[in-house]
N, CA, C and O atoms as CSV, one atom per row, in Angstrom:
chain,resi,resn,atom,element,x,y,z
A,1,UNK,N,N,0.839,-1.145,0.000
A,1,UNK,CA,C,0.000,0.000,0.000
A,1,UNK,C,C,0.901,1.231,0.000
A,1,UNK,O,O,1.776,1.428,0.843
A,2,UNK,N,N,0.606,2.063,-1.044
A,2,UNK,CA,C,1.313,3.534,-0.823
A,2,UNK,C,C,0.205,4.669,-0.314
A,2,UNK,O,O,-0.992,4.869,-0.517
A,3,UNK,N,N,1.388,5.375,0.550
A,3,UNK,CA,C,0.136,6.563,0.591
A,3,UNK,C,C,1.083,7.901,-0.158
A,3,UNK,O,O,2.281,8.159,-0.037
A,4,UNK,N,N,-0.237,8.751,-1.134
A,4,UNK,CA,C,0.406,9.599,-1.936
A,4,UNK,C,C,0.066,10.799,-1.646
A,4,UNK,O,O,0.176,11.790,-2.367
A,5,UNK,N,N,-0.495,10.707,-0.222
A,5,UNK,CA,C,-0.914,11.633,0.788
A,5,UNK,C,C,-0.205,12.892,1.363
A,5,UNK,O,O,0.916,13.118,0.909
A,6,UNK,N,N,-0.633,13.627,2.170
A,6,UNK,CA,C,0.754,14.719,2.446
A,6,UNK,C,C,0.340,14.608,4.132
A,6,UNK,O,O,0.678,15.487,4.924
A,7,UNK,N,N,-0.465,13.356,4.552
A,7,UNK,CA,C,-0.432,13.777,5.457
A,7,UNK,C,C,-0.513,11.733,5.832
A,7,UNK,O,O,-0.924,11.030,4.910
A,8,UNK,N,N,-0.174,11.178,6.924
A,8,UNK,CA,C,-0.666,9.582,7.071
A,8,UNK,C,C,-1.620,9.243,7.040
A,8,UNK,O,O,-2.343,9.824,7.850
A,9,UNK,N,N,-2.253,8.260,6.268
A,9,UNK,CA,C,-3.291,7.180,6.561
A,9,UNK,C,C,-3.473,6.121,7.611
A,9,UNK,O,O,-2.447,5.729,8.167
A,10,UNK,N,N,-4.374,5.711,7.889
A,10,UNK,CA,C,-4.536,4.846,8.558
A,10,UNK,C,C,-6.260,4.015,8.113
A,10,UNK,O,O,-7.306,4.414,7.600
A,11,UNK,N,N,-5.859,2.983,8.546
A,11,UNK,CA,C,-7.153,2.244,8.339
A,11,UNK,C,C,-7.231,0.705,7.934
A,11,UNK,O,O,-6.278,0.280,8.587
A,12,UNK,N,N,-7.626,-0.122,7.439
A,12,UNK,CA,C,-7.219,-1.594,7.305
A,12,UNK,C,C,-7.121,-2.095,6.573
A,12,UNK,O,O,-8.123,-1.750,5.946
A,13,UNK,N,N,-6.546,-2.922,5.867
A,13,UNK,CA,C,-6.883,-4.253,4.566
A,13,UNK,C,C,-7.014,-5.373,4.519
A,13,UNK,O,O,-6.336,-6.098,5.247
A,14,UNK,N,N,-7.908,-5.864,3.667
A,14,UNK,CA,C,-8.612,-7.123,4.064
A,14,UNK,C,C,-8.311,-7.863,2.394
A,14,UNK,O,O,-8.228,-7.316,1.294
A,15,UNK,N,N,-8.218,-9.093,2.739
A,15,UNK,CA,C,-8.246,-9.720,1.085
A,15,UNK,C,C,-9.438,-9.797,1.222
A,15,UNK,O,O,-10.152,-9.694,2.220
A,16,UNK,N,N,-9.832,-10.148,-0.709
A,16,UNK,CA,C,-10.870,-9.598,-1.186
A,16,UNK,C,C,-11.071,-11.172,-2.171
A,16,UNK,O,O,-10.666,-11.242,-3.331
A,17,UNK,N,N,-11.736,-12.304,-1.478
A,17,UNK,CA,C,-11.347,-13.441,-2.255
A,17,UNK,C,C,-13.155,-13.931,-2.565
A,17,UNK,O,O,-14.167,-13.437,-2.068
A,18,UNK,N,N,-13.044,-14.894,-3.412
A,18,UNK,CA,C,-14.164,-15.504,-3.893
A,18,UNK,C,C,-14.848,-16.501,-2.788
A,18,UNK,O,O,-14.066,-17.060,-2.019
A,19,UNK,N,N,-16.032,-16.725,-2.672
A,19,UNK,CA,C,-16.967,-16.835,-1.631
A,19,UNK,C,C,-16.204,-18.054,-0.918
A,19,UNK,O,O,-15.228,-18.495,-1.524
A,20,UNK,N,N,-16.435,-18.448,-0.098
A,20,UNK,CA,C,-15.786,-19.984,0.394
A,20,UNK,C,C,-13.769,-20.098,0.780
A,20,UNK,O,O,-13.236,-20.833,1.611
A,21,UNK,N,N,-13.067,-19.069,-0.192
A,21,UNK,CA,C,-11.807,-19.098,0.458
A,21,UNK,C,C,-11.554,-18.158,1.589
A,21,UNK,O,O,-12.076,-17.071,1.838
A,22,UNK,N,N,-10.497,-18.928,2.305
A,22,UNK,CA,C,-10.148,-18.359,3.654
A,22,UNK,C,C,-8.598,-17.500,3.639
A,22,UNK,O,O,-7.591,-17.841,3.020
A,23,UNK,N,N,-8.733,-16.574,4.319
A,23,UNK,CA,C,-7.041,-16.084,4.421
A,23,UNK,C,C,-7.028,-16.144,5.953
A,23,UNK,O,O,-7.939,-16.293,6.767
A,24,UNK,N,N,-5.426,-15.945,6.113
A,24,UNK,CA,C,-5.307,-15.635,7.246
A,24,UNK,C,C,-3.701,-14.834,7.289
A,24,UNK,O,O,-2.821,-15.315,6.575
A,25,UNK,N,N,-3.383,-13.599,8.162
A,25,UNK,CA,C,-4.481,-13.270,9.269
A,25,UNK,C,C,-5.641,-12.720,8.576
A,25,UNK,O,O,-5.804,-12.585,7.363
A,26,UNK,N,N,-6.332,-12.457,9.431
A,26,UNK,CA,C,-8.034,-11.542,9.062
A,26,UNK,C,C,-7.344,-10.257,8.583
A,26,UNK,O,O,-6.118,-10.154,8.538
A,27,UNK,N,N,-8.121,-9.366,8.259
A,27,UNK,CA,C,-8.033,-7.956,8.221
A,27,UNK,C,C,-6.619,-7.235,9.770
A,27,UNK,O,O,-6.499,-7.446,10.977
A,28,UNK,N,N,-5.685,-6.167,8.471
A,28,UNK,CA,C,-4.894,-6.079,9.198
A,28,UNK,C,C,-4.524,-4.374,9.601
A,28,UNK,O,O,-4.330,-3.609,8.657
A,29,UNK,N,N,-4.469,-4.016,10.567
A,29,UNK,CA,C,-4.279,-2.339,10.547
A,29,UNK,C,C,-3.429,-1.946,9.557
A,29,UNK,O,O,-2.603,-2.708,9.056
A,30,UNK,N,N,-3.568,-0.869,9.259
A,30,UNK,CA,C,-2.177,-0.017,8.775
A,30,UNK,C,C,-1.887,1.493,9.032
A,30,UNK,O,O,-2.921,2.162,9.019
A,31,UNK,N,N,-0.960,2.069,9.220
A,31,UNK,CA,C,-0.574,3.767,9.122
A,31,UNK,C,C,0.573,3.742,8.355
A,31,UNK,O,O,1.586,3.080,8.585
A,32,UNK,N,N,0.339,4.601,7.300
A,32,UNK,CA,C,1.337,5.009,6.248
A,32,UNK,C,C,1.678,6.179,6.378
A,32,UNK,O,O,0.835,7.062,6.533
A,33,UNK,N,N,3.002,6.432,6.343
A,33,UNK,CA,C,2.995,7.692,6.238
A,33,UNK,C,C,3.220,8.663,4.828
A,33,UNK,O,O,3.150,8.056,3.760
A,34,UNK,N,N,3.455,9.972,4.788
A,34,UNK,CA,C,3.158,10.343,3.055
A,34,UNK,C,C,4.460,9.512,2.393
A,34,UNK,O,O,5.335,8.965,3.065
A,35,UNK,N,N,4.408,9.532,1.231
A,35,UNK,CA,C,4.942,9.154,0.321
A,35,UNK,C,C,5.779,7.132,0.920
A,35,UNK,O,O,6.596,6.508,0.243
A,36,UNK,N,N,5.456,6.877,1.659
A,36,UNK,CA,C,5.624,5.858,1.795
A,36,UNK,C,C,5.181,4.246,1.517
A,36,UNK,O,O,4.162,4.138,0.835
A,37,UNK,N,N,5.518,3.571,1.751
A,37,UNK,CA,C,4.609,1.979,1.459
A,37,UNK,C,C,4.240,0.783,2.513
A,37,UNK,O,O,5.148,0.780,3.344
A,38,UNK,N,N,3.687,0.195,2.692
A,38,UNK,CA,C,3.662,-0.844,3.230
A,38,UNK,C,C,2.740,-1.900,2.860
A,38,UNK,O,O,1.556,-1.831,2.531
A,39,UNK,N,N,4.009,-3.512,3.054
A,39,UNK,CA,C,3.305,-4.478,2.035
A,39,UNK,C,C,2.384,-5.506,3.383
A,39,UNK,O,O,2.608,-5.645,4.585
A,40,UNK,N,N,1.390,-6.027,2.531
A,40,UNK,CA,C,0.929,-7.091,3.468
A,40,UNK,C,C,0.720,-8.720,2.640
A,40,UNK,O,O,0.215,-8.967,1.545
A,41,UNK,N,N,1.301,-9.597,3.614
A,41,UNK,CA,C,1.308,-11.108,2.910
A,41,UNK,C,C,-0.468,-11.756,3.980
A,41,UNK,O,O,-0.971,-11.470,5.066
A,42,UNK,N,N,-0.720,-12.445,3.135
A,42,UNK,CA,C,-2.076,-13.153,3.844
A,42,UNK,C,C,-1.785,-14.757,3.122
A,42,UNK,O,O,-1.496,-14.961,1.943
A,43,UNK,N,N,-1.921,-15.573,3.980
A,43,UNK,CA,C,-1.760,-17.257,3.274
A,43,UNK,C,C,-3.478,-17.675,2.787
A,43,UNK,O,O,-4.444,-17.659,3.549
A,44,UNK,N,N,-3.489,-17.918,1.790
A,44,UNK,CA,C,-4.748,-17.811,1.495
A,44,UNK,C,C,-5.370,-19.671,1.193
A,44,UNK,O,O,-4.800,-20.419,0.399
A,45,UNK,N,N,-6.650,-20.097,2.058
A,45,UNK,CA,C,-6.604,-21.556,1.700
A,45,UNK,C,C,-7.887,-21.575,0.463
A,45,UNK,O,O,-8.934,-20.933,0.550
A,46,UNK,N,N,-7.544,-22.370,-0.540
A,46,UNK,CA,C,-8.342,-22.741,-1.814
A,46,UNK,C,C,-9.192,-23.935,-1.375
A,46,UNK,O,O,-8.537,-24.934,-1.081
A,47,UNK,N,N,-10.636,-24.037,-1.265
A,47,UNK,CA,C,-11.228,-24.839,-0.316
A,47,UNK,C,C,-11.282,-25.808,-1.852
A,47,UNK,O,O,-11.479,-25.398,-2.996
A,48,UNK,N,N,-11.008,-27.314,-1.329
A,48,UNK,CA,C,-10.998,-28.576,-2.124
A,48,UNK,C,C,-12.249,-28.394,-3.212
A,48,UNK,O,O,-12.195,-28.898,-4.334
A,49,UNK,N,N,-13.108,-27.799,-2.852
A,49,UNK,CA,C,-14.487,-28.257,-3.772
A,49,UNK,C,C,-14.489,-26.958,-4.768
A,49,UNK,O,O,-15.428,-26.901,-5.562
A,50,UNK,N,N,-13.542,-25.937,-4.793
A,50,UNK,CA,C,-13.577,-25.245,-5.390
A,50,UNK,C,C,-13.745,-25.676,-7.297
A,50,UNK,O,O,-13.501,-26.752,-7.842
A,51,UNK,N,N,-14.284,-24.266,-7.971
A,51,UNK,CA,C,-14.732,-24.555,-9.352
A,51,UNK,C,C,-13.053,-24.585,-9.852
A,51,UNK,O,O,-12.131,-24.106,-9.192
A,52,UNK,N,N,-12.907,-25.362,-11.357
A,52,UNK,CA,C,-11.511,-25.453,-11.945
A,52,UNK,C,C,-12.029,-23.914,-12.596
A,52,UNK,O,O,-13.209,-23.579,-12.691
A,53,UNK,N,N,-10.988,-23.182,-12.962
A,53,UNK,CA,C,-11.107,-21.777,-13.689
A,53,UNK,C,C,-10.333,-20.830,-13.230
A,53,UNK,O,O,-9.338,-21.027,-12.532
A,54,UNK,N,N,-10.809,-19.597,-13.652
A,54,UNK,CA,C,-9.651,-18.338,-12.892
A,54,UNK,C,C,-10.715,-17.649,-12.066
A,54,UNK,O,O,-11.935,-17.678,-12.223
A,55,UNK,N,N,-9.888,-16.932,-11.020
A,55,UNK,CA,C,-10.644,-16.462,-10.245
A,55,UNK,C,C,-10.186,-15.240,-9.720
A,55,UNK,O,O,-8.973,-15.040,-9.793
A,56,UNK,N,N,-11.004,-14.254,-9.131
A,56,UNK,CA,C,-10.269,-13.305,-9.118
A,56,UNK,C,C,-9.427,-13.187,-7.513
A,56,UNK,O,O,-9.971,-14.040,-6.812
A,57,UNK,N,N,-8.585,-12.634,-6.883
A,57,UNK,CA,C,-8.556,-12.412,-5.971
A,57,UNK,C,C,-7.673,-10.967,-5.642
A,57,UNK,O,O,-7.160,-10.238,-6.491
A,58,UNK,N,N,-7.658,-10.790,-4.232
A,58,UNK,CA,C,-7.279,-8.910,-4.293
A,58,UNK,C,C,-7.395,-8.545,-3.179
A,58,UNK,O,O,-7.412,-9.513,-2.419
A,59,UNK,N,N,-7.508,-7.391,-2.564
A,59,UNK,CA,C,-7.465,-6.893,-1.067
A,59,UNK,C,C,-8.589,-5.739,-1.126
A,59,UNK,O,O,-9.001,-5.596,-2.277
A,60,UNK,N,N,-9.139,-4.955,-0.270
A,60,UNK,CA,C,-9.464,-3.358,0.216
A,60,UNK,C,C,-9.170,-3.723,1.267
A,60,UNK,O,O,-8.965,-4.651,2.050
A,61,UNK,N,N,-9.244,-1.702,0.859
A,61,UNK,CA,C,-8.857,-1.315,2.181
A,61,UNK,C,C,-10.138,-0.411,2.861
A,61,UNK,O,O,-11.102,-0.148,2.141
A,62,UNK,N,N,-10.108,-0.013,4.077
A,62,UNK,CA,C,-11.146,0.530,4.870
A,62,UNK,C,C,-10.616,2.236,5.383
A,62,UNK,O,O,-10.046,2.432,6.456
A,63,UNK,N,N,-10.908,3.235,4.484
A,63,UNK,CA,C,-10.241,4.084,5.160
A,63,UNK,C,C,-11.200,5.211,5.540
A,63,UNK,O,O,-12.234,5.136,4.876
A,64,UNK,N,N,-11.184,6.060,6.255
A,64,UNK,CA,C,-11.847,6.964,6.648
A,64,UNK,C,C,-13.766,6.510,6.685
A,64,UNK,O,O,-14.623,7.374,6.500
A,65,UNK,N,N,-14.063,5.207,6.924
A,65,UNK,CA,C,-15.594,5.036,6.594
A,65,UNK,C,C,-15.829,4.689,5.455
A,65,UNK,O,O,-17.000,4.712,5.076
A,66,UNK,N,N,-14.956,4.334,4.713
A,66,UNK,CA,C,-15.346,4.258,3.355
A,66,UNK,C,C,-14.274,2.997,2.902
A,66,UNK,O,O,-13.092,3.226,3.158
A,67,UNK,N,N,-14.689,1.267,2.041
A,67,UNK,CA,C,-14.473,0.523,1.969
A,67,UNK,C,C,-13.872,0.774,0.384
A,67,UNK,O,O,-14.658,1.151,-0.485
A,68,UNK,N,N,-12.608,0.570,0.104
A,68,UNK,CA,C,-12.329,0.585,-1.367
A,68,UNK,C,C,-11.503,-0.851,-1.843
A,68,UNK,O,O,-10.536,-1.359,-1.275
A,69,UNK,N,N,-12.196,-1.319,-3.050
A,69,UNK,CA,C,-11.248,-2.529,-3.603
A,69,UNK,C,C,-10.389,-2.000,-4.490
A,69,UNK,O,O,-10.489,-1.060,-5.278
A,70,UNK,N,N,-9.060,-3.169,-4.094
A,70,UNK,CA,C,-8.201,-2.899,-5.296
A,70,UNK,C,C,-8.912,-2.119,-6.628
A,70,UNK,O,O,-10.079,-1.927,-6.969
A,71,UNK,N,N,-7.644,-1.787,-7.171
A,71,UNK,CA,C,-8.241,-1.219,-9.106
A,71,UNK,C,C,-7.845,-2.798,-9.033
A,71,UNK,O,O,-8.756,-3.560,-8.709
A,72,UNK,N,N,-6.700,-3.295,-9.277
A,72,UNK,CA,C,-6.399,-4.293,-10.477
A,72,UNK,C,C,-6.412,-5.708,-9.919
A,72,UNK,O,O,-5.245,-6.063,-9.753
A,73,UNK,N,N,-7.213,-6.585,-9.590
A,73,UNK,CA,C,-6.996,-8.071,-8.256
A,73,UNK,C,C,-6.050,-8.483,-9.401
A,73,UNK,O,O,-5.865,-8.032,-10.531
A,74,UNK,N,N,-5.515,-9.508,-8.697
A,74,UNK,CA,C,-4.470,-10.681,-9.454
A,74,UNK,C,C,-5.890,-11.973,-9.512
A,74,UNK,O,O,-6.886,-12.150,-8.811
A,75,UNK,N,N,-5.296,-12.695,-10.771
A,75,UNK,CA,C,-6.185,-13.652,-10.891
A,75,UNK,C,C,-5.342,-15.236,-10.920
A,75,UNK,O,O,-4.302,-15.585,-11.478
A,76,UNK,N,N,-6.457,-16.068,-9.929
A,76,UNK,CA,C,-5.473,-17.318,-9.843
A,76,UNK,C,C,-6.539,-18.956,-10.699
A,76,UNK,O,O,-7.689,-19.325,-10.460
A,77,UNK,N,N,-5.583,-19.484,-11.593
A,77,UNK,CA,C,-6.457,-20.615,-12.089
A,77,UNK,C,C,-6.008,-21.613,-11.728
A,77,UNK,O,O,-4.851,-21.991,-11.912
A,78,UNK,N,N,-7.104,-22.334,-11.005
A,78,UNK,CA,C,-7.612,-23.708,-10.743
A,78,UNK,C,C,-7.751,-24.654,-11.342
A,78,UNK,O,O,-8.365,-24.339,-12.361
A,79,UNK,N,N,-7.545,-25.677,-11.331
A,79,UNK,CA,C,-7.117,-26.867,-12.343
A,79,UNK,C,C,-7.148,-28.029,-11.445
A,79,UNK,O,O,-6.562,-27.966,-10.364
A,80,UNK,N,N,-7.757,-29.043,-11.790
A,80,UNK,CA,C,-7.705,-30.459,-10.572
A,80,UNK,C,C,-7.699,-31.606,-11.964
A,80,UNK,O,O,-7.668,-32.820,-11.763
């Protein structure tokens, strides 16, 4: 996450996955300060019964009251 702010953010991010997968940890704080970054890793589990295909997956974030998703998710394909 960058903030391109002139002043810090704060607020949370959550992956942003298709119904039935799990991440962990849950939703995680953050404070950025301006022009800075910070990355977040989440282990994400693909539940067995899942569909074969691509899927999307991605994060928001929660800032000021207001919930925003990624612009661009990464997409992951499934194959059994």
């Amino acid at each position: 996450m960058w903030s391109y702010y002139r002043h810090p953010i704060e607020g949370s991010v959550t992956p942003r996955l298709p119904q039935g997968w799990q991440a962990k940890p849950g939703p995680q704080a953050f404070k950025v300060e301006p022009g800075k970054f910070q990355r977040f890793v989440f282990a994400v589990a693909i539940p067995a019964d899942a569909p074969d295909g691509v899927h999307e997956v991605g994060g928001q974030t929660s800032y000021r009251g207001a919930t925003v998703p990624e612009i661009h998710p990464q997409r992951v394909r499934v194959t059994r």
